[in-house]
Structures are given as C-alpha cells and as structure tokens.
C-alpha positions as CSV (number, residue, x, y, z in Angstrom):
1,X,102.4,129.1,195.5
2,X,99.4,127.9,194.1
3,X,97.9,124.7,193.5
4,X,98.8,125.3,189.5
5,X,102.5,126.1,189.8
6,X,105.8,124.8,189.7
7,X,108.6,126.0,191.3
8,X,112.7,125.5,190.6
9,X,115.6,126.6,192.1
10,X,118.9,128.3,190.0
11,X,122.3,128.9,191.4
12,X,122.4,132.6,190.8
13,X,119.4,135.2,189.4
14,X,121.9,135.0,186.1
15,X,121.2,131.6,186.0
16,X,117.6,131.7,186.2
17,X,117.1,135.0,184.0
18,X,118.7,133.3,181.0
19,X,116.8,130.8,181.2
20,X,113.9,132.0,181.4
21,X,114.9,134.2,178.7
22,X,115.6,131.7,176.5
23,X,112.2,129.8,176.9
24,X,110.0,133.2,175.7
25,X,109.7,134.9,179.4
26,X,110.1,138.3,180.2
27,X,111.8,139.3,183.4
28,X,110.8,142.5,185.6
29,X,113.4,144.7,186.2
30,X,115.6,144.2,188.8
31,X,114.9,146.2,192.5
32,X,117.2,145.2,195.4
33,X,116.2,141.9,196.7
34,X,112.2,142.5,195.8
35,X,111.1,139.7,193.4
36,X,111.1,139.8,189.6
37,X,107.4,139.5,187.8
38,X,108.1,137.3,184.7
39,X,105.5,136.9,181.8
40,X,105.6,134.9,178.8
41,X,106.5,137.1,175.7
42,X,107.9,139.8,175.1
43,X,106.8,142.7,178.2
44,X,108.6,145.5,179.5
45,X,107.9,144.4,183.1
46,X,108.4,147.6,186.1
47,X,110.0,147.0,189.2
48,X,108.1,145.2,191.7
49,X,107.2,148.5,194.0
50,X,105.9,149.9,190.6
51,X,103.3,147.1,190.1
52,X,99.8,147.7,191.6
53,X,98.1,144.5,193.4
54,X,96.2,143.9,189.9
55,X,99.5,144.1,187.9
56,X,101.1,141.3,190.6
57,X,98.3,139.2,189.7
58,X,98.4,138.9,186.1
59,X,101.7,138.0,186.0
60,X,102.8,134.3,184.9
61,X,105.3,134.5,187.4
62,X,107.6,135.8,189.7
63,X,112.0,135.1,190.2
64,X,113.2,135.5,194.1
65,X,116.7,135.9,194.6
66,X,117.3,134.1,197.9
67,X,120.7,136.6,199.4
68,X,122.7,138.9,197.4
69,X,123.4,139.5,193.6
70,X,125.0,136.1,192.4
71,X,123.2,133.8,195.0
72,X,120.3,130.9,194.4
73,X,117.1,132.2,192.9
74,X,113.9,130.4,192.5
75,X,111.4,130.7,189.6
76,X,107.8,130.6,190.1
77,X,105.5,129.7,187.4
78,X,101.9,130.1,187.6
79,X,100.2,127.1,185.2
80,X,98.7,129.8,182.1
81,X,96.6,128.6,179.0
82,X,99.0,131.0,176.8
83,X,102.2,129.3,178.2
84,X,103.5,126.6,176.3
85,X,104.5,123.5,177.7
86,X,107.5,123.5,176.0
87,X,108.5,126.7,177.3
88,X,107.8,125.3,181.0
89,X,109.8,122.4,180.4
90,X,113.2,124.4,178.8
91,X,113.1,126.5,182.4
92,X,112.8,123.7,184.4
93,X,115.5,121.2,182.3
94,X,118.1,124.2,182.6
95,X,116.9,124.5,186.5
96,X,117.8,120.3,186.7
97,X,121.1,120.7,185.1
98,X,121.9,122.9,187.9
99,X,120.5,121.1,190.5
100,X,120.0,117.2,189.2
101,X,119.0,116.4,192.6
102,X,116.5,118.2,193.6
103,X,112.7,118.2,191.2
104,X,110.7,121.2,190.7
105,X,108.0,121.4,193.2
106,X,104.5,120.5,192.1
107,X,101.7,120.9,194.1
108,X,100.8,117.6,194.1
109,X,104.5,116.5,195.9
C-alpha cells in the first residue's frame, strides 16, 4: 500500500463489489483468487493475468478476496486527482457499516 491509500475490509467480495459499484468504480473481472483492478468510471477492466505491469499501475485500485468466493475482501484505493472524495467516502461508510469497529487504514495510522 502506498503512502496515499486507504484500505477497508468487506465481509464478502459481493459486499465490496457493490459498493464500489455504487460509488462510480469499475471492478476487473473476476480470476480465481488473483485480485480485482478497480478504476473510477466506467472501464471494462481484464483479468489480472491479462494486465501488463503498466496496466497494474494505472489502476486506482485493486479488491483481494482473502479465502474462497463469499469470504472477507479488502479494497485498496490509491489517493487519485480524478477520484472524488465523495466517492472514497460511500466505499469506505458501506466498508464501516460492516465492520463498525475496525477504520480504514491510512497511512498515517
């Protein structure tokens, strides 16, 4: 993770796709337990083995599903002039709902 990210933590990759989803992200395609590369808009993101180094980096984002199909996912978000803060804060509200605990991880603490 880099020093401009935040990361949260959903109960299930259905979880975290919808809401990602619903703040303006795109989610990759899904590839057995490879991550998902997320962008903000609307992308037709390939599976992660189909993404070059170069297409890795310019993504806003990447989902990790943390076991098998229905288990915790986290969401990675890489901090991006074109990315609203809006849009950041609807993915990580609808990650707190889930977990009210536990705060999205900032590099700072």
């Amino acid at each position: 993770m880099n020093s401009n990210s935040i990361r949260v933590t959903f109960q299930s990759d259905d979880d975290a796709v919808m809401a990602l989803e619903a703040a303006g992200f795109s989610v990759g395609r899904l590839q057995a337990s490879s991550p998902r590369g997320i962008m903000f808009g609307d992308f037709d993101i390939q599976k992660w083995r189909n993404l070059s180094a170069s297409d890795r980096d310019s993504l806003d984002g990447h989902l990790c599903r943390h076991g098998s199909a229905g288990a915790p996912a986290s969401v990675t978000i890489n901090s991006a002039d074109h990315i609203p803060a809006k849009a950041i804060n609807k993915v990580t509200a609808a990650a707190l709902r889930a977990h009210p605990t536990q705060p999205p991880e900032s590099p700072n603490g």
